[in-house]
Structure formats: structure tokens, C-alpha cells
C-alpha positions as a printed Julia matrix, in Angstrom:
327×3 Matrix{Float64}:
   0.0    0.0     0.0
   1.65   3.53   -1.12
   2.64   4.84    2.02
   1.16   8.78    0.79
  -1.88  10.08   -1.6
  -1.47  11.47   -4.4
  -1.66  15.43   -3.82
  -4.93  15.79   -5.59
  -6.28  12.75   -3.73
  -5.48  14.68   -0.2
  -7.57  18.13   -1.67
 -10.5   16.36   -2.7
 -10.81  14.57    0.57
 -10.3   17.62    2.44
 -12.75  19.76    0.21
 -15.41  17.36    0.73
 -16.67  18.05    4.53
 -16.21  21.93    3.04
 -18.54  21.06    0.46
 -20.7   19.53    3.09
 -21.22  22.31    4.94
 -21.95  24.74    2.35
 -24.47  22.1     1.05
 -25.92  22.34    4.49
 -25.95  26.36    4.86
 -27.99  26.93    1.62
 -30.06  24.24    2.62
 -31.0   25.22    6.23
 -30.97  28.73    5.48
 -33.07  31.05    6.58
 -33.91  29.63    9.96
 -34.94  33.22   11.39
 -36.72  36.23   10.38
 -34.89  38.39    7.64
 -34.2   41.69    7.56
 -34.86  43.86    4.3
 -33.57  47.43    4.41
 -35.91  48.76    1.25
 -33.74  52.14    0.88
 -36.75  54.38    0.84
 -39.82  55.67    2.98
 -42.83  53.35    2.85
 -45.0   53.75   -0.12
 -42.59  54.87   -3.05
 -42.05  53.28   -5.97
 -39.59  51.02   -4.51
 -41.43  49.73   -1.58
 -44.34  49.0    -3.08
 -42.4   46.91   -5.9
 -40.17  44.97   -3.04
 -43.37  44.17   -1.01
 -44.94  42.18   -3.59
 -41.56  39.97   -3.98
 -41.35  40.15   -0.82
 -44.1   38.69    0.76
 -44.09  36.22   -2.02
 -40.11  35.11   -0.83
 -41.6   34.48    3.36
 -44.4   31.94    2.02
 -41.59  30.33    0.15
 -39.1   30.15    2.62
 -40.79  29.67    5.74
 -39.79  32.89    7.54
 -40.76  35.83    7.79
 -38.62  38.75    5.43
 -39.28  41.79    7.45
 -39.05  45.07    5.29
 -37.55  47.53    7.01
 -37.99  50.85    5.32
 -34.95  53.81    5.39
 -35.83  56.9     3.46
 -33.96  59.79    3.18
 -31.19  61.13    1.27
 -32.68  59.86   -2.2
 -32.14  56.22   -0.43
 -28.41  56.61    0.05
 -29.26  56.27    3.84
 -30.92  52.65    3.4
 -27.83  51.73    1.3
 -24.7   52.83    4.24
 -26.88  50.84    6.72
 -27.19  48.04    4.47
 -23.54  48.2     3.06
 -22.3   47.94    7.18
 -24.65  45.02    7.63
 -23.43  41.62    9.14
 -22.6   39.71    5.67
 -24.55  36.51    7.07
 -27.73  36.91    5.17
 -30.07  37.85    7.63
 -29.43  41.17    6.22
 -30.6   41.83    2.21
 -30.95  45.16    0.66
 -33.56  46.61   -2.01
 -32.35  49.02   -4.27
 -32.9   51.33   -7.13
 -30.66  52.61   -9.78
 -31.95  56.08   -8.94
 -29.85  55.18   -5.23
 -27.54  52.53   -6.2
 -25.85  54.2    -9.09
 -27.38  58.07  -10.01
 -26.57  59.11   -6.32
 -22.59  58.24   -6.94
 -22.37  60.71   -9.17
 -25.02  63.8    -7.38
 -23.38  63.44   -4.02
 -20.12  64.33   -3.51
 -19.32  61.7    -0.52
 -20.9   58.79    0.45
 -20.46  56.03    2.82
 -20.89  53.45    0.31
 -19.33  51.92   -2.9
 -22.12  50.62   -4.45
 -19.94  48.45   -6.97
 -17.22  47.25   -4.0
 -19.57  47.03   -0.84
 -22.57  44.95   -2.16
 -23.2   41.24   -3.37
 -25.12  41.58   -6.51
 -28.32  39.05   -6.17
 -31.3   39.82   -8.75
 -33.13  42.15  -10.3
 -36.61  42.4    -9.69
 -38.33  44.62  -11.99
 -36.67  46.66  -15.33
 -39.39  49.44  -14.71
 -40.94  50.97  -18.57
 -40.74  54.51  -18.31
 -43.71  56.43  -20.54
 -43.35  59.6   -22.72
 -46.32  61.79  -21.71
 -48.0   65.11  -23.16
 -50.74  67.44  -21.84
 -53.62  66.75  -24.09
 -53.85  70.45  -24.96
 -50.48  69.9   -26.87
 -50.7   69.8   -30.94
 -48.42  66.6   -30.3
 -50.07  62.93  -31.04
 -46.53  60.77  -31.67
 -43.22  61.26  -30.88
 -42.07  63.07  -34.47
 -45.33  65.67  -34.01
 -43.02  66.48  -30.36
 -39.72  66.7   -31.8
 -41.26  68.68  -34.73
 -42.88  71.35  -32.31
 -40.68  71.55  -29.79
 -37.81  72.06  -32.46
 -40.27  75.15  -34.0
 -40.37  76.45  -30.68
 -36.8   76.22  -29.01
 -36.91  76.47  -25.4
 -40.61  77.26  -25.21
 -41.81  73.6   -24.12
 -41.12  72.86  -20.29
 -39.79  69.36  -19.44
 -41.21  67.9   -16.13
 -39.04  65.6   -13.64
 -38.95  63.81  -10.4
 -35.92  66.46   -9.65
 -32.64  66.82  -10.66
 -30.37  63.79  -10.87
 -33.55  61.46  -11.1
 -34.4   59.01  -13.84
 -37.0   61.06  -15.08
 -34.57  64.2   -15.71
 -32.0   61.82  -17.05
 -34.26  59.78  -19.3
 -35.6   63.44  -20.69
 -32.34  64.44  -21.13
 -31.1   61.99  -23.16
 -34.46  62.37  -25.5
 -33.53  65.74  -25.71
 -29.92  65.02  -26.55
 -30.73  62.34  -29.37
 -33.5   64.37  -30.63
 -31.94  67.73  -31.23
 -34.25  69.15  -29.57
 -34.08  72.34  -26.64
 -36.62  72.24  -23.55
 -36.67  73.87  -19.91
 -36.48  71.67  -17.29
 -38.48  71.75  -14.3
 -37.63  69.5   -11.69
 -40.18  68.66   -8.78
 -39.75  66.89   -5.65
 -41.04  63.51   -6.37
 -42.61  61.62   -8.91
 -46.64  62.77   -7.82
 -45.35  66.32   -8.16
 -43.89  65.58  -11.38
 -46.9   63.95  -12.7
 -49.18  66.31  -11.42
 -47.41  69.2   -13.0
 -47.83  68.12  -16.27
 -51.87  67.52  -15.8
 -51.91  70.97  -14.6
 -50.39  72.44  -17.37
 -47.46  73.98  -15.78
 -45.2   71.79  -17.87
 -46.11  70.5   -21.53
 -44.09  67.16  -21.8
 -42.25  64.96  -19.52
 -40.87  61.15  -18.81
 -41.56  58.84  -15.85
 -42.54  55.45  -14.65
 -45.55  53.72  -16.18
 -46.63  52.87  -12.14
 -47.31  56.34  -11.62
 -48.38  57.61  -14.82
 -50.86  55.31  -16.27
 -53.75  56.48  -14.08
 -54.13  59.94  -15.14
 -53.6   58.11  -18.75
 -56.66  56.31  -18.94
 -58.3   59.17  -17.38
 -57.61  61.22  -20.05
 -55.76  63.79  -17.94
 -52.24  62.88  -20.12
 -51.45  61.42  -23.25
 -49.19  58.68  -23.66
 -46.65  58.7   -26.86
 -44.37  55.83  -26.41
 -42.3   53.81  -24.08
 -38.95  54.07  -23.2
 -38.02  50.55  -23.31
 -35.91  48.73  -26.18
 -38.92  46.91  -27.29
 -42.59  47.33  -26.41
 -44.01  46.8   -23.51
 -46.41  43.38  -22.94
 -48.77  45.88  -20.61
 -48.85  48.04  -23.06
 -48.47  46.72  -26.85
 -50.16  49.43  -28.7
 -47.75  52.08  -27.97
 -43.92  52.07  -29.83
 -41.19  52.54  -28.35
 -39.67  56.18  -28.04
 -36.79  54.75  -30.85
 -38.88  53.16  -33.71
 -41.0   56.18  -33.16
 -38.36  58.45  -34.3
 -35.26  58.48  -31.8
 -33.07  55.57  -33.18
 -31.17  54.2   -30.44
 -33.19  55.44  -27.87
 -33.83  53.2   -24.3
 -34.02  53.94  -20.77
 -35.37  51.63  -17.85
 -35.08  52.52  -14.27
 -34.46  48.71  -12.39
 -35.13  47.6    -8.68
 -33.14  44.45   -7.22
 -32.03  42.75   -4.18
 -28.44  42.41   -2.84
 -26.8   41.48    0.36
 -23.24  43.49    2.06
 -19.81  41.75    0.39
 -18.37  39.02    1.57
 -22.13  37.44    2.34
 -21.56  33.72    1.88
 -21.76  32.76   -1.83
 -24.16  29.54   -0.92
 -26.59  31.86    0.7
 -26.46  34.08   -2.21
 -27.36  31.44   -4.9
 -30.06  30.15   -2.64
 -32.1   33.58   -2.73
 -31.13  34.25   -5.72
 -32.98  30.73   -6.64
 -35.9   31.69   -4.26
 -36.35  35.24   -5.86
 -36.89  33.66   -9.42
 -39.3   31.19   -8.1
 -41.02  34.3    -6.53
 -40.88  36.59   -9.43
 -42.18  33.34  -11.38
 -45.41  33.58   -9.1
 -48.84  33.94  -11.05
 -49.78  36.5    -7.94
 -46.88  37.82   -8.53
 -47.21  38.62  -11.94
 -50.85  39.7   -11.45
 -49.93  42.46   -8.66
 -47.03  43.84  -10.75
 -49.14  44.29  -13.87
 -51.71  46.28  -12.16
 -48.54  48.42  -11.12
 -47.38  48.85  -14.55
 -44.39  46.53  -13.83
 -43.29  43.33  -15.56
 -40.84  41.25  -13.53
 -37.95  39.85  -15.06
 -34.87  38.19  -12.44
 -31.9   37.15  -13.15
 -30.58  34.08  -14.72
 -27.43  34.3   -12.2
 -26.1   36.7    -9.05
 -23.06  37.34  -12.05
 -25.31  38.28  -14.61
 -27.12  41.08  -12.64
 -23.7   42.11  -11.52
 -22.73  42.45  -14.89
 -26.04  44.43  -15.75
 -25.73  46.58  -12.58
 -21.56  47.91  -14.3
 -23.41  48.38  -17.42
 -25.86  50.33  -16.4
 -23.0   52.58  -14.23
 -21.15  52.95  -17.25
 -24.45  54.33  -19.03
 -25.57  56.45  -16.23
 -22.22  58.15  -15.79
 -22.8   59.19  -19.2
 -26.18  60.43  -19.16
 -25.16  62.98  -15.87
 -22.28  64.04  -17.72
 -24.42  65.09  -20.74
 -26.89  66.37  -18.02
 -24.15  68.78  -16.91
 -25.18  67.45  -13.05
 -22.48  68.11  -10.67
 -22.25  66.63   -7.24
 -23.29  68.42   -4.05
């Protein structure tokens, strides 16, 4: 008998209680209540999109996932608590790109690296943004816009959910790729935004289909196109904003769930896996629809890290061509 193992033999014997126990974390895990910082104030946007997931995630785990909701500071305060977080996975973070990325680059220090202190984990909704008019406006597609608003430089007002948001970055890359010259006027929020354009106060403007589609079908706006690369299954009659006339043309705004670095990579992959199953939900489905939402996961933790670098290359652009400069 061959008095030592072959080298390789010794590591696979020795990986295999490793393997063992990692089998056993994803399997037992979660055997307590988790906590879910949603990094903004109960009732935005963002909450209301991680509560459906949410609740959807405790049925199918057997605990309860307790949102815990931290407002303030355009949700950069929800991300520093969540980035200092015990990495054990009773700690998960929702986030927007409106925190996660456009506040990098409109603050001028924060607490957080969102592409260094976070495990990437899944998206949960790639939210369809709508190009809106005030039905007064001589403007019924997206060329009849361009074509007015380019006969009357600077005299259309473009609405947003304030400066730095997705709304004034999505308008300002329309305005950018159409050639075209409006005012902004930024409002604090996206009920503010909306409402200025029913009022009159502004004459065009571009913001989430959750919070617009309402005073749509009421008559009180009207819808051009959507801002996605391809049209939206809620909403199949309208183009999108680029085969409308603005070739290469597409902005979605994104919510997704991640966890602080160094969170174990078994725990990961099993919400990840539990977050598709969720998202996969008939319910599920149902709830976001009525929100204007279509959920779409991941197909890996890696691939939504590779999406969430993307999208920070593209929104550095945009606030650069936005002039924004942090404060």
C-alpha cells in the first residue's frame, strides 16, 4: 500500500466536509426572520415593488422577510446601513438605480461603494418609463413632439422627479438624441412631477408607467411611447420612443435585491434561486401588472452584476451630458 496520496487525492478529501457544509448552509438557510432594508420611505415606488416579492419570498421560505424601510437622502441612507450590515444573510438590501448608481455621481461623498460594498443578487423589476403630453399639446406621436418643440426652441417645459432622477435623465437623453431644446423643471417627487404636467405647468415629460398610467386612462395625459428597447407586454399598442423616431433610444429605471460583500456565496445562490421562483409567481405577476411593472430576475447573481456595471457605465454618461455636478 503507497505509504502517501497522491496530492490531488489529499484536496478532494479535504474539500469534501467543506462542500458539506456549504451544502448544508444553503439548505437550512433562513432559519430566522430576515431583515430587508428597502432604501426608501414606505409607499414609493420602490417599496411597493419589493413588497410584492417580498411577501411572495416568506411563504416560500418559511420565515418571515421583514421590510424595514430607510428613506432619506434619495435612499443613500438605506444603502450605508445596508452596506455595514453583518454579511450573514439575515441582512438583504432593495435598491434602485436612482440610489444605487445616479446618487454616486449627485453626491459628492458617500459612505458606500455601491460596486465594491454589495453582493449583486437579482433584479426584480426593469421598470418601462412612458413619454407623456398634456392633451392640450398639438403633439399625437413622438415626431409631431420633436417637430414642435424644435419650432419652438426652449418654449416647451420638461417635467421631472428632480434633478439627478431618472425622469430628468431619461428626458435628457431624448432631448440630446432628438436635437431638440426644452426647460427643465424638476419637482420633488414623482406625484409632483406627474401632477405638474396635468396641470399644465409643464407640456411634456418622462416617468414610470406605475405612476403615470392612471391619469392616462383618465384622459388627464397622453401617452406617446415607451422608453423601453422593445414594447411593452402591458402596453403593446404604444412604440417605443426609438422606432417612433429616436433611433437608439432606451431607458429603464431597475429595482433588485443584494446582500453586504463578503455574504456567503451559498446563501447568495439560494435567494437568488428563491427570488426567481417568486418573481415566477402567477400573484406575482398579477400584482405587478396592475402596477405597470413586468418582472424579469436574473438568470445568475453574475449576470445582474454584470447588468448593474453596465448600467454605471451608461448612467455616468447620461449625468455628464446632463451637466449634473455633485453636491
Amino acid at each position: 500500500m503507497p505509504r502517501h496520496f497522491p496530492g490531488c487525492i489529499v484536496l478532494l478529501l479535504l474539500s469534501v466536509p467543506a462542500l458539506g457544509a456549504v451544502t448544508d448552509l444553503a439548505q437550512s438557510y433562513p432559519s430566522r426572520p430576515v431583515r430587508v432594508i428597502a432604501a426608501q420611505s414606505a409607499g414609493s415606488s420602490l417599496d411597493t415593488i419589493a413588497r410584492i416579492v417580498i411577501a411572495r419570498l416568506s411563504e416560500e421560505a418559511g420565515q418571515q422577510f421583514v421590510i424595514d424601510n430607510r428613506g432619506g437622502a434619495a435612499g443613500t441612507i438605506g444603502l450605508e446601513l445596508g452596506a455595514r450590515a453583518t454579511p450573514d444573510g439575515y441582512t438583504i438590501i432593495v435598491g434602485a438605480s436612482s440610489s444605487m448608481i445616479v446618487s454616486t455621481f449627485t453626491y459628492r461623498k458617500l459612505a458606500f461603494d455601491t460596486l465594491k460594498d454589495f453582493d449583486p443578487i437579482s433584479m426584480t423589476v426593469n421598470a418601462v418609463g412612458l413619454l407623456v403630453v398634456h392633451p392640450s399639446l398639438k403633439a399625437t406621436s413622438v415626431k409631431e413632439l420633436i417637430a414642435l418643440a424644435k419650432a419652438q426652441p426652449g418654449k416647451l417645459n420638461m417635467t421631472s422627479a428632480g434633478v439627478g432622477s431618472s425622469s430628468h435623465l431619461s428626458g435628457v437623453m431624448f432631448t440630446t438624441l432628438a436635437g431638440i431644446n426644452s426647460i427643465h423643471v424638476p419637482y420633488k417627487g414623482g406625484g409632483p412631477m406627474a401632477a405638474s404636467v396635468v396641470a399644465g405647468e409643464t407640456q411634456w415629460g418622462i416617468g414610470p408607467a406605475a405612476a403615470l398610467m392612471g391619469h392616462v386612462k383618465a384622459g388627464r395625459l397622453r401617452a406617446l411611447a415607451v422608453t423601453s428597447k422593445e414594447r411593452s407586454p402591458l402596453l403593446p399598442e404604444l412604440p417605443t420612443i426609438a422606432e417612433a423616431g429616436v433611433p437608439g433610444y432606451e431607458y429603464t429605471s431597475w429595482n433588485g435585491v443584494f446582500a453586504p460583500r463578503g455574504t456567503p456565496r451559498a446563501i447568495v445562490q439560494r435567494l437568488h434561486a428563491m427570488l426567481q421562483t417568486a418573481l415566477a409567481d402567477a400573484e406575482v405577476k398579477k400584482l405587478y401588472a396592475a402596477q405597470g411593472q413586468v418582472p424579469l430576475g436574473s438568470s445568475s447573481p453574475e449576470a445582474f452584476g454584470r447588468f448593474v456595471r453596465d448600467d454605471y457605465a451608461r448612467i455616468e454618461k447620461l449625468v455628464q451630458m446632463a451637466g449634473i455636478k455633485p453636491e
